[in-house]
Backbone bond lengths (Angstrom), bond angles and torsions (degrees), N, CA, C in turn:
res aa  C-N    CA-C-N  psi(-1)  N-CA   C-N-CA  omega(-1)  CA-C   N-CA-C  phi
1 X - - - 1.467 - - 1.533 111.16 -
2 X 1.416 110.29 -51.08 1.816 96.68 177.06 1.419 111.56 -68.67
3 X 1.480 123.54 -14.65 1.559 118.61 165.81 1.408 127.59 -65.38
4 X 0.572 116.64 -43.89 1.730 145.65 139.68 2.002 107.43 -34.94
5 X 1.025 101.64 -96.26 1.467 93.80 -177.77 1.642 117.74 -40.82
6 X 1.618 114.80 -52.92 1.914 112.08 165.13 1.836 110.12 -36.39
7 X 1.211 103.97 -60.86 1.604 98.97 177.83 1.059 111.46 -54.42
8 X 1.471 126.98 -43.15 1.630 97.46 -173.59 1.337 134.73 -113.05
9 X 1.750 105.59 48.37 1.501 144.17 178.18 1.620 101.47 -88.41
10 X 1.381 112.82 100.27 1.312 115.22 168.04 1.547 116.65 -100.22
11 X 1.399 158.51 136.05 1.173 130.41 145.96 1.771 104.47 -97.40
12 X 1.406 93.50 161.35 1.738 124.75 -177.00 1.481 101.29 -78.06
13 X 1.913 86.61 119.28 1.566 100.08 162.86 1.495 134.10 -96.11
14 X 0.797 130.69 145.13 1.734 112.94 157.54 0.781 124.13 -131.61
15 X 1.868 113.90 152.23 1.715 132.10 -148.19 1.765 95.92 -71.08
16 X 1.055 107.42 -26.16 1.462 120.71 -164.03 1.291 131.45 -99.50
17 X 1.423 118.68 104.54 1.676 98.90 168.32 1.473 149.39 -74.41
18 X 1.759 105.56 16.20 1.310 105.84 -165.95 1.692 97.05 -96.25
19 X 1.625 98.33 136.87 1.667 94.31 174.87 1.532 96.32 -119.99
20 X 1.550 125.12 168.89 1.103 124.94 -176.87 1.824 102.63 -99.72
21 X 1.031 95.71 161.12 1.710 126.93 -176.05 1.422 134.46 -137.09
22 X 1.421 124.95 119.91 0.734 117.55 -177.21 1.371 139.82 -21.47
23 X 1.357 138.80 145.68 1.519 130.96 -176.78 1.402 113.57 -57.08
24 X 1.639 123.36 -48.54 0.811 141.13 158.87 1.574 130.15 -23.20
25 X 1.590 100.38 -19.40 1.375 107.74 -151.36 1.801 90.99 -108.30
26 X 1.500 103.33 -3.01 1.630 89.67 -159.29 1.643 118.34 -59.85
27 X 1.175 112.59 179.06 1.816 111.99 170.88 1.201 117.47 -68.39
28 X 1.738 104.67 -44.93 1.500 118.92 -144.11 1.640 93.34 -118.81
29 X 1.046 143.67 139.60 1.721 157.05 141.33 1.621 111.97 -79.11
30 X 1.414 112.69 115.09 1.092 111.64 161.10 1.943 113.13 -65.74
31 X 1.430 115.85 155.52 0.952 142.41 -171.17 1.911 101.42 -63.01
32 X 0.832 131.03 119.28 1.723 138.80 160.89 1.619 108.54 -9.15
33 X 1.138 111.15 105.27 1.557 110.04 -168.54 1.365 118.61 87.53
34 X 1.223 118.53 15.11 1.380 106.37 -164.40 1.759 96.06 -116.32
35 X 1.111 130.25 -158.15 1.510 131.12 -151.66 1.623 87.76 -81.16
36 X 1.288 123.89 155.46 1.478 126.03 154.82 1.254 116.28 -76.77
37 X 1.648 111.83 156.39 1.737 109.46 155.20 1.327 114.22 -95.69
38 X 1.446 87.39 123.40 2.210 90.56 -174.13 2.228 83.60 -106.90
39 X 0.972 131.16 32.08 1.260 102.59 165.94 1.552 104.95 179.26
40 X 1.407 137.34 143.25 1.598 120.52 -169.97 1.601 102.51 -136.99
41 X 1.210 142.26 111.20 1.713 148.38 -157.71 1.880 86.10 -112.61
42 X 1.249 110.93 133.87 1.165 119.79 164.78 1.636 134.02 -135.81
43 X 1.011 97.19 157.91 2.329 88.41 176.32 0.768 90.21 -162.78
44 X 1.440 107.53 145.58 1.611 148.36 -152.78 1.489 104.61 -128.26
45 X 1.598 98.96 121.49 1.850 99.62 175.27 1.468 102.24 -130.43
46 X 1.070 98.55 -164.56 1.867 109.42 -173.31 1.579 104.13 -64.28
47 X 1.545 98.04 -63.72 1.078 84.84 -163.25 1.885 111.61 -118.37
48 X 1.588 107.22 62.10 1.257 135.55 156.31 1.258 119.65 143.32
49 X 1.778 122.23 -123.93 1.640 95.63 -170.48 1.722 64.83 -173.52
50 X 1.656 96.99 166.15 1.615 123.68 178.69 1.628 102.05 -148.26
51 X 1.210 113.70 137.63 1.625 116.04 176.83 1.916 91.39 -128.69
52 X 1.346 82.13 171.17 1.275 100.39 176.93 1.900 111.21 -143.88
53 X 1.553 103.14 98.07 1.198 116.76 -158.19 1.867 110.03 -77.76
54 X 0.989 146.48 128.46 1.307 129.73 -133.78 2.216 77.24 -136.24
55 X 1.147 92.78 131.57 1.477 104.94 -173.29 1.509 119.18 -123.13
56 X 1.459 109.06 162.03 1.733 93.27 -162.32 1.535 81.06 -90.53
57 X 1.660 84.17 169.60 1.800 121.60 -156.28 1.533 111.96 -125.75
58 X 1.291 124.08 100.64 1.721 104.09 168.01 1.945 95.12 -112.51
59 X 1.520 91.24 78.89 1.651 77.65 167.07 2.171 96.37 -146.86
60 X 1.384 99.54 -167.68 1.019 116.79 170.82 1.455 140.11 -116.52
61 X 1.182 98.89 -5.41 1.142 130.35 134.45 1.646 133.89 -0.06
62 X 1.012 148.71 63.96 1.713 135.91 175.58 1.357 112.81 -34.42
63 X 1.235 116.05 132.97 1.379 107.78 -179.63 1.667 118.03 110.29
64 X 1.010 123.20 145.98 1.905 143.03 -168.10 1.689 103.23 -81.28
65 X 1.261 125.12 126.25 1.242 114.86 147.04 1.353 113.61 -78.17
66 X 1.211 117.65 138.44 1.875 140.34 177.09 0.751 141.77 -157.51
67 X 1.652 131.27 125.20 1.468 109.89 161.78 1.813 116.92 -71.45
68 X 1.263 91.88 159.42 1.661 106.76 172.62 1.670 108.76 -118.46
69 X 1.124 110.69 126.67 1.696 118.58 -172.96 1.412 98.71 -141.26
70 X 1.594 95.76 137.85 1.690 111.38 165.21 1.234 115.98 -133.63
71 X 1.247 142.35 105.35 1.481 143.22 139.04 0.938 130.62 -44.04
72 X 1.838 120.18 102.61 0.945 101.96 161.79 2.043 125.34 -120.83
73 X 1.156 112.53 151.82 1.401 96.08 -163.82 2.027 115.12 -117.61
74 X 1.643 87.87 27.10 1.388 106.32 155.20 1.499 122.66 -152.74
75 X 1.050 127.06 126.17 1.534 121.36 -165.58 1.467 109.39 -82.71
76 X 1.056 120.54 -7.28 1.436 132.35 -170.03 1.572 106.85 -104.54
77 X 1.592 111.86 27.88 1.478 128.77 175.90 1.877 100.81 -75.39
78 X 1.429 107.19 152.44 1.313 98.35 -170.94 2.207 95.85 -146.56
79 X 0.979 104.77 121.39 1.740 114.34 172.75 1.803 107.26 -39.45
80 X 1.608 115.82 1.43 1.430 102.94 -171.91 1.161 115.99 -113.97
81 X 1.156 96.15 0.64 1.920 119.01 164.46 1.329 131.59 -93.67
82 X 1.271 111.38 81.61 1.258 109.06 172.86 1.463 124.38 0.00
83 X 1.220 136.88 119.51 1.474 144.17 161.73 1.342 97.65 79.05
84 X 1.305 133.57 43.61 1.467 128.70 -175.11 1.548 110.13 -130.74
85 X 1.011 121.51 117.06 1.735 145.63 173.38 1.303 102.37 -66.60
86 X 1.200 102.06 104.03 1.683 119.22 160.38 1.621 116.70 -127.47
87 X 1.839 104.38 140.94 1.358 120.07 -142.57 1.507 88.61 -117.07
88 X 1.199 137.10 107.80 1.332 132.33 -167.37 1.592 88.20 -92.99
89 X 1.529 98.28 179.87 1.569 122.38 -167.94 1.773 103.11 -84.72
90 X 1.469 134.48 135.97 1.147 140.37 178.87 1.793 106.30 -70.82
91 X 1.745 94.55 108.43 1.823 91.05 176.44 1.481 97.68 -130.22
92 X 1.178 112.15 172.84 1.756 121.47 -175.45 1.023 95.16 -50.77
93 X 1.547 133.84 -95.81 1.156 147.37 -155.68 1.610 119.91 -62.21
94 X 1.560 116.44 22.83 1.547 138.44 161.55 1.398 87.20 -94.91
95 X 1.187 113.23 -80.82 1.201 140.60 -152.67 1.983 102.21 -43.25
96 X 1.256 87.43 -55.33 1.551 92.42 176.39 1.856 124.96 -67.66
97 X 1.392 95.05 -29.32 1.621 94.41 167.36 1.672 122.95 -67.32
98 X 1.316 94.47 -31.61 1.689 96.85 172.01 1.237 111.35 -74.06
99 X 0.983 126.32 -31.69 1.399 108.94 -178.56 1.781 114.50 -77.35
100 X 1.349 106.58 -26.37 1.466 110.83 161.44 1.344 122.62 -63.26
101 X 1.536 120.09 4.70 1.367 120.30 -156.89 1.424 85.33 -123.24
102 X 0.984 123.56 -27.60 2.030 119.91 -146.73 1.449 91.35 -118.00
103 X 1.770 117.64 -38.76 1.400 113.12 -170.52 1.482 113.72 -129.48
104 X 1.732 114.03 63.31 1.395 115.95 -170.44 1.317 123.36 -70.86
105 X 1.772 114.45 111.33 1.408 98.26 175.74 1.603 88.06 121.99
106 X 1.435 130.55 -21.34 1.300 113.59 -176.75 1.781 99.53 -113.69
107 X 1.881 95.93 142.26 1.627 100.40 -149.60 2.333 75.17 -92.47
108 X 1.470 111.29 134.68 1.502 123.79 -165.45 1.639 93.80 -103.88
109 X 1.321 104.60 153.66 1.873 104.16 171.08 1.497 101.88 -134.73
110 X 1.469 123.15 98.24 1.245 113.67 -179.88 2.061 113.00 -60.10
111 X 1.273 96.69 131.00 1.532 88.22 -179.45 1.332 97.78 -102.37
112 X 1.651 96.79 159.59 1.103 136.86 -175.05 1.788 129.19 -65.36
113 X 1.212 111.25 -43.60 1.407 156.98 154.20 1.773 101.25 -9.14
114 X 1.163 113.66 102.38 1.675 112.72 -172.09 2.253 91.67 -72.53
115 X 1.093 104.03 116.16 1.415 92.93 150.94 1.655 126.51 -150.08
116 X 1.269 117.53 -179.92 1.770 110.05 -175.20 1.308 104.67 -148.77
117 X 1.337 112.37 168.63 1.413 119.64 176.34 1.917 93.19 -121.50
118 X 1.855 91.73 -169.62 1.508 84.85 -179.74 1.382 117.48 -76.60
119 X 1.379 125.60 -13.33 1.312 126.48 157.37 2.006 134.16 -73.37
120 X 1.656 92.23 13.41 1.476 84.78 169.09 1.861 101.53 122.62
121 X 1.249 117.60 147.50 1.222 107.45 143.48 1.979 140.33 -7.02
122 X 1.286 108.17 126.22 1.397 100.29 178.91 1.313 102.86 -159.78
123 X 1.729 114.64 155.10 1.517 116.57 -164.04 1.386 103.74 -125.85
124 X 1.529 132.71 147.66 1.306 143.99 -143.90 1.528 114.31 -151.99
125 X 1.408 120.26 151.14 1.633 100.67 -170.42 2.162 76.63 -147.71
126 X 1.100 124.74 163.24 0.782 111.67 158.35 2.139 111.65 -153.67
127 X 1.439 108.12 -179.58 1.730 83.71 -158.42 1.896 87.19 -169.68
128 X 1.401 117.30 167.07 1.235 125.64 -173.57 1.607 113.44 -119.96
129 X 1.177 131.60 125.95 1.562 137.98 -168.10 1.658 84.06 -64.03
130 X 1.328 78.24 165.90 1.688 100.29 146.04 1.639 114.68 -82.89
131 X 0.700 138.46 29.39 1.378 147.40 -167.43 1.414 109.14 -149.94
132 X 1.899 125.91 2.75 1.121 99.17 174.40 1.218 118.87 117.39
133 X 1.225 108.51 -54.23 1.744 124.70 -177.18 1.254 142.74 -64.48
134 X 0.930 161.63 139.16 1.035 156.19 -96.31 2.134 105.68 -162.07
135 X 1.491 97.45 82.53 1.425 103.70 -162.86 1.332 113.60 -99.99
136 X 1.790 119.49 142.78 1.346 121.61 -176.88 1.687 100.85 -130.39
137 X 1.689 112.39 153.91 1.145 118.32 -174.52 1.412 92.74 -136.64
138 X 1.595 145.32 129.30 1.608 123.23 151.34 1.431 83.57 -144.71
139 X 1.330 89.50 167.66 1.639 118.47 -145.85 2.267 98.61 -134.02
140 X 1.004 106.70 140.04 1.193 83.42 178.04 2.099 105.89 -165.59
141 X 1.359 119.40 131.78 1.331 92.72 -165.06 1.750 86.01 -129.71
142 X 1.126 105.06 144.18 1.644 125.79 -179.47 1.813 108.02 -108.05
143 X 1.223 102.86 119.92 1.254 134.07 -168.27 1.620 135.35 -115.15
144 X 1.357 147.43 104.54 1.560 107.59 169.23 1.521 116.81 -53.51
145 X 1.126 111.67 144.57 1.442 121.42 179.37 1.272 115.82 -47.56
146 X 1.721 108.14 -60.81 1.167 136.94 143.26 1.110 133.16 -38.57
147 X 1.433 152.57 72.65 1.693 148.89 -174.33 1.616 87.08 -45.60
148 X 1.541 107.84 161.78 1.563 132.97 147.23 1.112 102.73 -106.95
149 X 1.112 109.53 130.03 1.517 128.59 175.33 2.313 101.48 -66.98
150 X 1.650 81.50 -73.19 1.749 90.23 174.10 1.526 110.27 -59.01
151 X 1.330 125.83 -53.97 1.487 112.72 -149.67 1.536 94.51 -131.90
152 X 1.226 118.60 101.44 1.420 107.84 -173.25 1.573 115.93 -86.64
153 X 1.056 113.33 159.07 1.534 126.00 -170.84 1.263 121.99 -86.39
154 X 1.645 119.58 5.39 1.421 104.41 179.80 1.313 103.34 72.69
155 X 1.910 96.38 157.82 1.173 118.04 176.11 1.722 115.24 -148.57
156 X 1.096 115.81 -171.25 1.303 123.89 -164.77 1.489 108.23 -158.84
157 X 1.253 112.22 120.52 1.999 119.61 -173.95 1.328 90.24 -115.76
158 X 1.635 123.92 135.00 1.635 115.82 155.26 1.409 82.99 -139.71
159 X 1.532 106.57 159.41 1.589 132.37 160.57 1.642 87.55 -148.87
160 X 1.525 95.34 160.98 1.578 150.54 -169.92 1.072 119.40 -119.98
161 X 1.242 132.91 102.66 1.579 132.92 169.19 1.719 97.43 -127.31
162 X 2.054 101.56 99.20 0.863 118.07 157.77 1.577 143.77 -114.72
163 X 1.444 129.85 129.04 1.480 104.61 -171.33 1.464 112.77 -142.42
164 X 0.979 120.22 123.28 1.989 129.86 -172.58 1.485 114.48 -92.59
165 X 1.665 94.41 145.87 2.485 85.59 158.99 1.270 80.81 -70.89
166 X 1.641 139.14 -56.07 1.800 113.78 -102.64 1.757 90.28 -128.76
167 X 1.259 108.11 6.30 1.433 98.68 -169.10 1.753 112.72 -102.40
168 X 1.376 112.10 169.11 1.458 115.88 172.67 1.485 135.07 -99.79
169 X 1.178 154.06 -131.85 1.334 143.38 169.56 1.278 99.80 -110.09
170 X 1.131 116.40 -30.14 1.588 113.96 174.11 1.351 117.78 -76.84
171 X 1.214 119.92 -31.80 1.586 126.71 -177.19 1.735 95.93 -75.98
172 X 1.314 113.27 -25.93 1.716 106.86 -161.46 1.613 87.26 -89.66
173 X 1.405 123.66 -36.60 1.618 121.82 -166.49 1.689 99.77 -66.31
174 X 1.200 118.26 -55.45 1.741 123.23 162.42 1.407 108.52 -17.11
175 X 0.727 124.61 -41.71 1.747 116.26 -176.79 1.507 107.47 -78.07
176 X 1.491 124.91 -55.32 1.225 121.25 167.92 1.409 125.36 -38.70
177 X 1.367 117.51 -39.91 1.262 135.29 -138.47 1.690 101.74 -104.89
178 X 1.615 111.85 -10.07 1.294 122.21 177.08 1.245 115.93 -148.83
179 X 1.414 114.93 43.60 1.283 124.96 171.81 1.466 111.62 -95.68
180 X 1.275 121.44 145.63 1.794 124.92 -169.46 1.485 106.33 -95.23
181 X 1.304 133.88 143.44 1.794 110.74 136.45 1.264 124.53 -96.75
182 X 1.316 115.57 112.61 1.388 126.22 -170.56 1.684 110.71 -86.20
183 X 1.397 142.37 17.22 1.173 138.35 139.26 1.418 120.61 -118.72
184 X 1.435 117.08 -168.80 1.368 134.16 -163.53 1.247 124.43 -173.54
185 X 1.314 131.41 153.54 1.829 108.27 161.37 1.340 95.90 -114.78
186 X 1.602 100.12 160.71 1.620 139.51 -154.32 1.535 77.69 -85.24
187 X 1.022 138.65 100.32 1.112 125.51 170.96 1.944 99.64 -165.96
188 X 1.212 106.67 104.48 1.673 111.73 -168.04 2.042 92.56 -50.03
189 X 1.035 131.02 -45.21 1.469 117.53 -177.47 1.618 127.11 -74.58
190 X 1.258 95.87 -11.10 1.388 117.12 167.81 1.425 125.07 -61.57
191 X 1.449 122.19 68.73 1.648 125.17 -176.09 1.953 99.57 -138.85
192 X 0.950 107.98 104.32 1.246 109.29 -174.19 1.954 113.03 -86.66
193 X 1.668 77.86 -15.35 2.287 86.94 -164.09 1.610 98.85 -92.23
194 X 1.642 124.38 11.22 1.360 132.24 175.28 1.933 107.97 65.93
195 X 1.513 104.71 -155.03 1.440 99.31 -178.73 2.045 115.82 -89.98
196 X 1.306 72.64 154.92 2.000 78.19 -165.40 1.750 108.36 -50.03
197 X 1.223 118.46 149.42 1.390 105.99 165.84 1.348 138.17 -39.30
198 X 1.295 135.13 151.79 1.727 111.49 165.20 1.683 125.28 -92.69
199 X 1.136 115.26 142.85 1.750 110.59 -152.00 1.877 97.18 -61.82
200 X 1.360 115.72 171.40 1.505 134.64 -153.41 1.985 82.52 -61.52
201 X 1.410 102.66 144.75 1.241 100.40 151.97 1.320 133.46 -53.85
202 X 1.704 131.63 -26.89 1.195 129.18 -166.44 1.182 111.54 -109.26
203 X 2.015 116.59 21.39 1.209 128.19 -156.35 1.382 88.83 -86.00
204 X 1.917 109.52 135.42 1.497 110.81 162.95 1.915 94.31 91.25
205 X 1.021 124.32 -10.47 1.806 104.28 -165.46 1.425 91.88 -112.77
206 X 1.324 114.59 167.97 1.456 132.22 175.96 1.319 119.01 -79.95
207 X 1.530 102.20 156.08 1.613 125.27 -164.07 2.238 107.22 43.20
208 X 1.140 90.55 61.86 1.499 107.88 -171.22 1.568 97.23 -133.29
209 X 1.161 139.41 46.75 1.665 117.22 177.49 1.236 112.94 -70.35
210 X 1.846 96.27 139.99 1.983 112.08 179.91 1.457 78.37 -95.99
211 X 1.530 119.69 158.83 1.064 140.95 155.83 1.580 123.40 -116.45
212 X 1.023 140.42 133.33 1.352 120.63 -179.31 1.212 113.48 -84.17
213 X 1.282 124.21 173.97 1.251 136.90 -162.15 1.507 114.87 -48.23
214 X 1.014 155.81 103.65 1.447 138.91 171.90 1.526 82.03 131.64
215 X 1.238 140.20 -38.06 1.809 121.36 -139.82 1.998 91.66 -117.23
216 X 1.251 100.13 169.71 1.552 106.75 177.23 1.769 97.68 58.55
217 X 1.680 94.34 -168.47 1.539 111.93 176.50 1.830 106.76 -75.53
218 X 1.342 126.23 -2.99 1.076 115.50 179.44 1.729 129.87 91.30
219 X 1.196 95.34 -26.25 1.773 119.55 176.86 1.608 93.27 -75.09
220 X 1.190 137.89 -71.89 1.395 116.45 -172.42 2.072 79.11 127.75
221 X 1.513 121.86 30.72 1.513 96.44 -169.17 2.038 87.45 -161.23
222 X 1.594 103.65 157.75 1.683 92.90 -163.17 1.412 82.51 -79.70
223 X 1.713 99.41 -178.97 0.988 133.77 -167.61 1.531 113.32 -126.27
224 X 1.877 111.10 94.94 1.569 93.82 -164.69 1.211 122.72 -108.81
225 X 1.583 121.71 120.16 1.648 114.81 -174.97 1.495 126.91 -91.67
226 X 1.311 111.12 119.86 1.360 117.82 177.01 1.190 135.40 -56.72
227 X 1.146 124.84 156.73 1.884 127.63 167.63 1.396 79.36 -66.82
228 X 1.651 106.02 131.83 1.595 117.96 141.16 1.227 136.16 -49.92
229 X 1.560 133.77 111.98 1.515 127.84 -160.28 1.365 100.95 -96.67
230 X 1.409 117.18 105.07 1.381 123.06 170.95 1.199 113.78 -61.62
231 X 1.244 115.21 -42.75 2.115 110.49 174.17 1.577 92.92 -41.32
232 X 1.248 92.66 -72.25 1.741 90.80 -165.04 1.388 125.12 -33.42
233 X 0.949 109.96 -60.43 1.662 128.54 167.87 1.908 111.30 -35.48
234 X 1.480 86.81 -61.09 1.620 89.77 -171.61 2.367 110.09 -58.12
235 X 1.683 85.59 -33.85 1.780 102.68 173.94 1.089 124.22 -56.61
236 X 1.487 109.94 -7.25 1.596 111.19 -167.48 1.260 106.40 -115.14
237 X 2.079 111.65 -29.47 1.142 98.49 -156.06 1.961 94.11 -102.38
238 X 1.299 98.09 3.01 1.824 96.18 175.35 0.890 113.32 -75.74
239 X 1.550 129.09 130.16 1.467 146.23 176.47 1.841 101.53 -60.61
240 X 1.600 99.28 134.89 1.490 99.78 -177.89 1.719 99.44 -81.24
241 X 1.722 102.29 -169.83 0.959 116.62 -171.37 1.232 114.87 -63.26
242 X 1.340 110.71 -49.79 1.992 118.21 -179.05 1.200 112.96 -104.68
243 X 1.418 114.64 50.08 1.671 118.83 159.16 1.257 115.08 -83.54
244 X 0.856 134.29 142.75 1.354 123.04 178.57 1.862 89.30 -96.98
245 X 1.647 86.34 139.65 1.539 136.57 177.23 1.288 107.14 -45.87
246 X 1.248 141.36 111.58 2.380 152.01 162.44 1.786 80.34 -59.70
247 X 1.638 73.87 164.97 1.939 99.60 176.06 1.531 77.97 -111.09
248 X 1.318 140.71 149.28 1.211 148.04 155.69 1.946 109.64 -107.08
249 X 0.768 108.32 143.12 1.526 117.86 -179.90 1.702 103.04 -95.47
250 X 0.742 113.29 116.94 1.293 113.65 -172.28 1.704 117.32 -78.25
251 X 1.484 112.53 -28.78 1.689 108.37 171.49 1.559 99.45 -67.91
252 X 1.347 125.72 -1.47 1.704 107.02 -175.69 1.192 90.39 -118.79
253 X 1.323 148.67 21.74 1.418 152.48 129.20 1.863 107.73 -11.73
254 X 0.945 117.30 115.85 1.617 105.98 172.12 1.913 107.41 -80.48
255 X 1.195 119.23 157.85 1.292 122.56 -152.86 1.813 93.27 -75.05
256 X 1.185 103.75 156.99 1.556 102.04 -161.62 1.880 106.42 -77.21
257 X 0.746 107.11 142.98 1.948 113.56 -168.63 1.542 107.58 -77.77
258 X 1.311 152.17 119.75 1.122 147.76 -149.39 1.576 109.83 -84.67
259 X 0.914 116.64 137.53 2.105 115.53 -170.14 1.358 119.24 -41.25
260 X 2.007 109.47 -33.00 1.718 103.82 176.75 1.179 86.38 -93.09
261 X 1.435 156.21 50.06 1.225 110.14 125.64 1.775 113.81 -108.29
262 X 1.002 101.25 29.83 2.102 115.13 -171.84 1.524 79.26 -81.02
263 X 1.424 115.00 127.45 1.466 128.59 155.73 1.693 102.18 -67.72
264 X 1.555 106.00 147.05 1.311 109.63 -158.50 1.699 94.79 -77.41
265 X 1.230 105.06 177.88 1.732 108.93 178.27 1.503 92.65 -126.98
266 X 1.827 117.26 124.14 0.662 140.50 169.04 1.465 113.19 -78.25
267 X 1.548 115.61 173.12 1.528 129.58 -175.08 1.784 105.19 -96.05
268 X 1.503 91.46 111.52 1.620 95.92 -173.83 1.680 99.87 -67.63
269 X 1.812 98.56 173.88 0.994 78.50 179.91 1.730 140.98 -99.47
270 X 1.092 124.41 -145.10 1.908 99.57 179.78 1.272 109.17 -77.51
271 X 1.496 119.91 153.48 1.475 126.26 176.39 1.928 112.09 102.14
272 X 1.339 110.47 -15.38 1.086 129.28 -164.65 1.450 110.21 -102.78
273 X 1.555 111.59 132.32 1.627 101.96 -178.43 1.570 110.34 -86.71
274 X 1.312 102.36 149.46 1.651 109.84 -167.48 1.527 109.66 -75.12
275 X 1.497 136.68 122.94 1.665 126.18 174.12 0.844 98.67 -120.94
276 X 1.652 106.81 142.14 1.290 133.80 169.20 1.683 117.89 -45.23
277 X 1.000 135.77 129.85 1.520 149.88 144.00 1.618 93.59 -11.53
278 X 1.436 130.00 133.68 1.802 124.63 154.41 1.690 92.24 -54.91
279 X 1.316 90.91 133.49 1.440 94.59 160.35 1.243 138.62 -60.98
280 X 1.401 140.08 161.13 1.555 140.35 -162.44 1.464 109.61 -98.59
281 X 0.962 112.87 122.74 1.940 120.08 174.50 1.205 123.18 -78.06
């Protein structure tokens, strides 16, 4: 009987290594207002881990909005190692199969358009369902600039497969563009985003006002307004010599402007040929 019972002790396998994880647990934070994570799929390799963060959806669309994230916390990861995460190089025809994979059926237009977030450069294609919708894909991989030869720095893969009824390219780029990574490994060589910027050159010196967000022109720099140069004005708007001559209609003549109110004409300056005032009607 216990020979019998040992034989017919099976435990449950699965084909799959992704287990789910708390929301809490994800890599990536969407931006304040931006889609929630209602669900987090993960797998674990040697040398890091990739989730696939599953985001809410008001579209019609087939298919999951998500980010896709991979950690990895050696760059010198290789596909011939069992359980090992390797982050290949971003080329068109990668780039384009995923989107055939995540968004089947919707025709994508990679644009052209140089743009970045605070993590660097990132590339974007965007395209319309048959249903209407309004679909985004960007792709984006975080790097030291610099490789280490000895101690490498890790890296970081995310893509975006997003798609709306009611939204625009700008409302869909907003999510990219303010998304967090909320983990890391404890690992002192572990910096994939290289060294921090260096603060503004005019940081700390005079006649330099920062403004915060919302106040001033926004640049962080004054804003200086000139005396209006009536020469100038009048130089631009006088017809040259070989223009050819308008028919003017004379009932649409505007009523003639009285002499004190002609702003005076100042003395241009040297080197400059002197023009007459338009004459007064």
């Amino acid at each position: 009987m216990a020979v019998s019972a040992c034989a017919g002790r099976s435990d449950l396998g699965y084909a799959s290594l992704m287990s789910e994880v708390p929301a809490t647990r994800a890599i990536i934070v969407p931006p304040p207002g931006g889609p929630s994570v209602v669900a987090v799929l993960q797998q674990q390799f040697q040398n890091g881990l990739s989730q696939e963060i599953a985001l809410s959806t008001a579209s019609l669309t087939t298919g999951q909005n998500a980010f896709y994230v991979s950690l990895l916390n050696n760059t010198a990861g290789s596909m011939e190692i069992p359980d090992s995460l390797s982050l290949p190089s971003l080329t068109p025809d990668r780039i384009q199969r995923e989107m055939e994979e995540r968004m089947p059926g919707v025709e994508m237009e990679t644009s052209l358009v140089y743009v970045q977030n605070k993590f660097g450069p990132f590339g974007f294609a965007t395209g319309r369902s048959a249903t209407g919708d309004l679909c985004l894909y960007a792709w984006q991989k975080i790097e030291p600039g610099e490789p280490a030869i000895f101690v490498p720095g890790g890296s970081v893969s995310v893509r975006l497969r997003l798609c709306d009824a009611d939204a625009n390219v700008d409302q869909l780029l907003r999510v990219f563009y303010g998304y967090t990574i909320a983990a890391y490994y404890r690992q002192e060589s572990w910096n994939p985003y290289g060294d921090p910027p260096s603060p503004p050159a005019n940081f700390g010196e005079k006649d330099a006002p920062m403004y915060p967000l919302g106040l001033g022109d926004g640049s962080g720099s004054t804003t200086v307004v000139r005396r209006r140069d009536v020469v100038g004005e009048a130089r631009r708007v006088a017809p040259s010599a070989g223009a050819p001559g308008r028919t003017i209609d004379k009932d649409t003549v505007a009523p003639a402007v009285p002499s004190s109110t002609v702003p005076p004409v100042t003395a241009p300056p040297s080197g400059y040929p002197v023009v007459p005032p338009p004459p007064i009607q």
